[in-house]
DSSP file (Angstrom, degrees, kcal/mol; ACC not computed):
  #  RESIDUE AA STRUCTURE BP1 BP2  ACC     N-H-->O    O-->H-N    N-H-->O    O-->H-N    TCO  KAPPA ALPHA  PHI   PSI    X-CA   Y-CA   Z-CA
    1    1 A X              0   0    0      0, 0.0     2,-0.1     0, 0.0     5,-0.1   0.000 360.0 360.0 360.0 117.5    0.0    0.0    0.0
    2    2 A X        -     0   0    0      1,-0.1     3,-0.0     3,-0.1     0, 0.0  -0.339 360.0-127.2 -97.8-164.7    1.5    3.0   -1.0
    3    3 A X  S    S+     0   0    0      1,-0.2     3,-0.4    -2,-0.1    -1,-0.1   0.765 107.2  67.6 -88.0 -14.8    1.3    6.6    0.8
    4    4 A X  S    S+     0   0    0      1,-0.3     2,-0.4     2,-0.0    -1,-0.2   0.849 112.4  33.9 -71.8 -35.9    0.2    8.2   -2.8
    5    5 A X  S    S-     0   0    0      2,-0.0     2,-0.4    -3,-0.0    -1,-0.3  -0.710  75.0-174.4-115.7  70.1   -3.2    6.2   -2.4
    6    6 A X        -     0   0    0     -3,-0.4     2,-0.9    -2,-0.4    -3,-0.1  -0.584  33.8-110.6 -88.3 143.0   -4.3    5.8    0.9
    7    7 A X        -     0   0    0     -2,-0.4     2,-0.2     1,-0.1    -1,-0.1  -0.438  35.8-134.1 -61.1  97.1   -7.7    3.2    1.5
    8    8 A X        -     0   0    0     -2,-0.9     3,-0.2     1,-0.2    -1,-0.1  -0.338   3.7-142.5 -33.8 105.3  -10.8    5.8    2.6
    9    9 A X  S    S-     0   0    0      1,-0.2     2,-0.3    -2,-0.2    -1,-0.2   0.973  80.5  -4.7 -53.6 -43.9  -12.5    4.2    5.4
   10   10 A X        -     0   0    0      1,-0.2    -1,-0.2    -3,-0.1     3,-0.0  -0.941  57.6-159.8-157.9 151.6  -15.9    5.5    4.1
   11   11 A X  S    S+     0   0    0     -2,-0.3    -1,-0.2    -3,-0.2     2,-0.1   0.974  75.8  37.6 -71.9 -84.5  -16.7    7.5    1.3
   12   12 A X  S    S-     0   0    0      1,-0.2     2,-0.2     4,-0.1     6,-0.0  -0.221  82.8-123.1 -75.0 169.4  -19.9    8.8    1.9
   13   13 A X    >   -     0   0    0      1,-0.1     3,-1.5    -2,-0.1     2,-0.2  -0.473  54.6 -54.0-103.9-175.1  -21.0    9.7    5.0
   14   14 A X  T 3  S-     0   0    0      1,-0.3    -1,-0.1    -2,-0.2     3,-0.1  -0.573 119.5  -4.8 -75.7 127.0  -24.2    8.0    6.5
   15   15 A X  T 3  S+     0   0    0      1,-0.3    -1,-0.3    -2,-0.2     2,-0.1   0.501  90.9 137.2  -8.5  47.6  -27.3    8.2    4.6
   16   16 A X    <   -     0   0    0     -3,-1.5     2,-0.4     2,-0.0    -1,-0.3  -0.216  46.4-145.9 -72.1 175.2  -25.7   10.3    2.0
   17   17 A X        -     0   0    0     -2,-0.1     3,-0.3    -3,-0.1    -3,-0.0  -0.932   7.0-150.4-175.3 120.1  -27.0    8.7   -1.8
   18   18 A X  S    S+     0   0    0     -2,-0.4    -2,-0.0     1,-0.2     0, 0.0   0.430  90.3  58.4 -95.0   5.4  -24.3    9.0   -4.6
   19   19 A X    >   +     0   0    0      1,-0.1     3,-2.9     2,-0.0    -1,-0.2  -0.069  61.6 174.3-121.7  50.0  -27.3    9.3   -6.9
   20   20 A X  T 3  S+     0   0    0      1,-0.4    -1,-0.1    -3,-0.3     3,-0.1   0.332  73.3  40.6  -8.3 -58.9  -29.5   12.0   -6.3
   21   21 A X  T 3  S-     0   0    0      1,-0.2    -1,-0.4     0, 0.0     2,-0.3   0.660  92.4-142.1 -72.0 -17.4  -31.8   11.7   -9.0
   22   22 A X    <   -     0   0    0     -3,-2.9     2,-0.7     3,-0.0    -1,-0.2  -0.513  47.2 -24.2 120.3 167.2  -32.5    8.3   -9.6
   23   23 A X  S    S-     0   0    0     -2,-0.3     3,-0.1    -3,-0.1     6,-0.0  -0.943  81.6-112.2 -92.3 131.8  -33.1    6.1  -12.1
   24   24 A X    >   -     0   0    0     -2,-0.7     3,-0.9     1,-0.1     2,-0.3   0.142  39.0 -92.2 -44.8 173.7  -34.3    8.6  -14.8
   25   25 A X  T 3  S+     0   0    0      1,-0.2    -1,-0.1    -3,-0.0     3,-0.1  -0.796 110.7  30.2-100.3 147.2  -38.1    8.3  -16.0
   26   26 A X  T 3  S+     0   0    0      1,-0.5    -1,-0.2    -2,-0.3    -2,-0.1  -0.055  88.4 125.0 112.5 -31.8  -38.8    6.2  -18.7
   27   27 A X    <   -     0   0    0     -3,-0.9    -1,-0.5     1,-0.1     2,-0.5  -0.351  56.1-127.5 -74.9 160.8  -36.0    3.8  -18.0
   28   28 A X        -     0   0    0     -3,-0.1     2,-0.2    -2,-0.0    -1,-0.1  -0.897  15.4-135.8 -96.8 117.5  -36.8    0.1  -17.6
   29   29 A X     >  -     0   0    0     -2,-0.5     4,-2.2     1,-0.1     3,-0.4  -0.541  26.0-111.1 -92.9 176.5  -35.7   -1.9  -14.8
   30   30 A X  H  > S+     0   0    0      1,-0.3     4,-1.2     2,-0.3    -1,-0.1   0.645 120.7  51.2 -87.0 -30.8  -34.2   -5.4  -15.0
   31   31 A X  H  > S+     0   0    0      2,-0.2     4,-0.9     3,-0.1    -1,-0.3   0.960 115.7  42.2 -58.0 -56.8  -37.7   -6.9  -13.2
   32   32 A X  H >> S+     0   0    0     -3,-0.4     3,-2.0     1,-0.2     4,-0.8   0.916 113.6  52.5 -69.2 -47.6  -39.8   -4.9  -15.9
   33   33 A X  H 3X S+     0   0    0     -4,-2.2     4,-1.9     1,-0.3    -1,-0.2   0.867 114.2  45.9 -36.5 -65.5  -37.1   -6.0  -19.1
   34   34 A X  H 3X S+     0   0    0     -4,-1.2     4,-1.2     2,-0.2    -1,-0.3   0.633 110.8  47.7 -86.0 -27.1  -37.6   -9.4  -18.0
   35   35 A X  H X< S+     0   0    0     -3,-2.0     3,-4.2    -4,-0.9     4,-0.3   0.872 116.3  53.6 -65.8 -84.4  -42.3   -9.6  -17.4
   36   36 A X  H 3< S+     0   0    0     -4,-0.8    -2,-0.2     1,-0.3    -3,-0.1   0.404 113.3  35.2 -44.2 -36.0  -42.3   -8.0  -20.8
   37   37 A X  H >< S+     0   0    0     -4,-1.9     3,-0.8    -5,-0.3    -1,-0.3   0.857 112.9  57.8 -84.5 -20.3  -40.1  -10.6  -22.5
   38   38 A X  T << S+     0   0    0     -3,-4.2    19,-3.6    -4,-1.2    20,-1.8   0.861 111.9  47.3 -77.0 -19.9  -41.6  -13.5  -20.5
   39   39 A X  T 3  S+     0   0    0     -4,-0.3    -1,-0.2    17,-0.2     2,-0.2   0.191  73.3 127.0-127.4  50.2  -45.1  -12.3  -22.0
   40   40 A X    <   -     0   0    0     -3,-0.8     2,-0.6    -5,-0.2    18,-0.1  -0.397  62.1-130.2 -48.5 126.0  -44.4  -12.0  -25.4
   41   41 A X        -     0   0    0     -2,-0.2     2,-0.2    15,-0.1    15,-0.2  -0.858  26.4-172.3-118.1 137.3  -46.7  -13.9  -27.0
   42   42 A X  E     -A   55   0A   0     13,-2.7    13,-1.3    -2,-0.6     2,-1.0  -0.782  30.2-126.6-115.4 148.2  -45.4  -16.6  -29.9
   43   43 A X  E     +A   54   0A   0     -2,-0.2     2,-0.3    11,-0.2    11,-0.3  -0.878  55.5 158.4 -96.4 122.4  -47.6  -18.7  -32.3
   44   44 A X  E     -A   53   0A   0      9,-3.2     9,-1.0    -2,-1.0     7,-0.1  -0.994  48.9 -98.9-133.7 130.6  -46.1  -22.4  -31.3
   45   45 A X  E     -A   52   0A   0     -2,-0.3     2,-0.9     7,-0.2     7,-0.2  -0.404  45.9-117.0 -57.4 133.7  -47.0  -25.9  -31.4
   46   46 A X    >>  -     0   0    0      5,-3.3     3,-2.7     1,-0.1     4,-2.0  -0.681  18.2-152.1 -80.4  92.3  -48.3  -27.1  -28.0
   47   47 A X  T 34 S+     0   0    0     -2,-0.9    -1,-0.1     1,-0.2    -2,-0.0   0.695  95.5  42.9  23.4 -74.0  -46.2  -29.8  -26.3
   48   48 A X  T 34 S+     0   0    0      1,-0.1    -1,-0.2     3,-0.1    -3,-0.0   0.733 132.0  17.1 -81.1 -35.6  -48.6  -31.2  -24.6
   49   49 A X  T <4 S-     0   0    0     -3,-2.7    -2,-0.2     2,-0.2    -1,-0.1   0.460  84.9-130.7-127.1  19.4  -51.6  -31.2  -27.3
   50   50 A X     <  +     0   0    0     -4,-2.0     2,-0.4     1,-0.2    -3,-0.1   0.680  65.1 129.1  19.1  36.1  -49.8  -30.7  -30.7
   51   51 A X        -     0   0    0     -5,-0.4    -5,-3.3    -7,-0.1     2,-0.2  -0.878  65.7-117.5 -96.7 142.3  -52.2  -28.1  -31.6
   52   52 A X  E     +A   45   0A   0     -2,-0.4     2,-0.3    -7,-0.2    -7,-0.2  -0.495  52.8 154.8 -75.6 146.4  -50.4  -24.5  -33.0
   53   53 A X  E     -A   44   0A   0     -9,-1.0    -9,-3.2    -2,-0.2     2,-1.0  -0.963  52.8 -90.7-163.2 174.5  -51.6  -21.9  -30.5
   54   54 A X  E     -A   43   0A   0     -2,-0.3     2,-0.3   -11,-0.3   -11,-0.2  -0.854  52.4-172.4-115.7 108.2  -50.2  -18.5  -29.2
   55   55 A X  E     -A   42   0A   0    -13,-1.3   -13,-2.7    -2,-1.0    -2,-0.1  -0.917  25.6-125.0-110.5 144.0  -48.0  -19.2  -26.2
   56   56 A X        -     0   0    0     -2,-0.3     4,-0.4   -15,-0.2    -1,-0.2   0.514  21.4-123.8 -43.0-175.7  -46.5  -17.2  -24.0
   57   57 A X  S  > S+     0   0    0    -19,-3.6     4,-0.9     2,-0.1   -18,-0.2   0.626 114.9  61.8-110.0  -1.4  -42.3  -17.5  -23.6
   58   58 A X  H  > S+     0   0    0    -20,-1.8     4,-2.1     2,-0.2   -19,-0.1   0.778 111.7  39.1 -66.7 -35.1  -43.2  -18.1  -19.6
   59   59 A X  H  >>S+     0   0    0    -21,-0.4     4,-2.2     1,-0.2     5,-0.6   0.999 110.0  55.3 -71.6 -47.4  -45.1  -21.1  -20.8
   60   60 A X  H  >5S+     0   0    0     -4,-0.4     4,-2.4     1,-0.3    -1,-0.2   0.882 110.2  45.9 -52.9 -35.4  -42.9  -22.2  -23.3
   61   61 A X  H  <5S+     0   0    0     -4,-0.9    -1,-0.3     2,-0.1    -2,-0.2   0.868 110.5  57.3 -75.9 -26.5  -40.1  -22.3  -20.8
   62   62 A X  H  <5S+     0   0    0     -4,-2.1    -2,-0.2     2,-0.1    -3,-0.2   0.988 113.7  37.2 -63.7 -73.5  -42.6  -24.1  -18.4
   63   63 A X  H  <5       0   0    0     -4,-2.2    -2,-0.1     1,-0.3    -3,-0.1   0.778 360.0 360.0 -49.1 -34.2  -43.3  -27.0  -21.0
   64   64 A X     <<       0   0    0     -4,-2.4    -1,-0.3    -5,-0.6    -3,-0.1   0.784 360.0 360.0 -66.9 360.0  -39.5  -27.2  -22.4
């Protein structure tokens, strides 16, 4: 460890926020990215009954 760089015990101080604003509006979080793809709806042969049908990709991933 040199002297040039010394380790900060703590940066911020206690309930200090190094992001003030936020996640901007409009943005998508990683929960929402992830409903939106899981109900995307695909026209797919069913598994289960071999009829073509419009499944989800939550299902699809249920069946596979």
């Amino acid at each position: 460890m040199s002297k040039d760089n010394p380790i900060k015990n703590h940066q911020y101080k206690s309930g200090e926020s190094v992001n003030l604003n936020g996640r901007s509006k409009g943005s998508l979080g990683g929960k929402k990215v992830v409903k939106e793809y899981l109900a995307f709806l695909q026209e797919e042969v069913n598994p289960l009954t071999g009829i073509k049908e419009l499944l989800s990709n939550e299902v699809m991933i249920t069946l596979a």
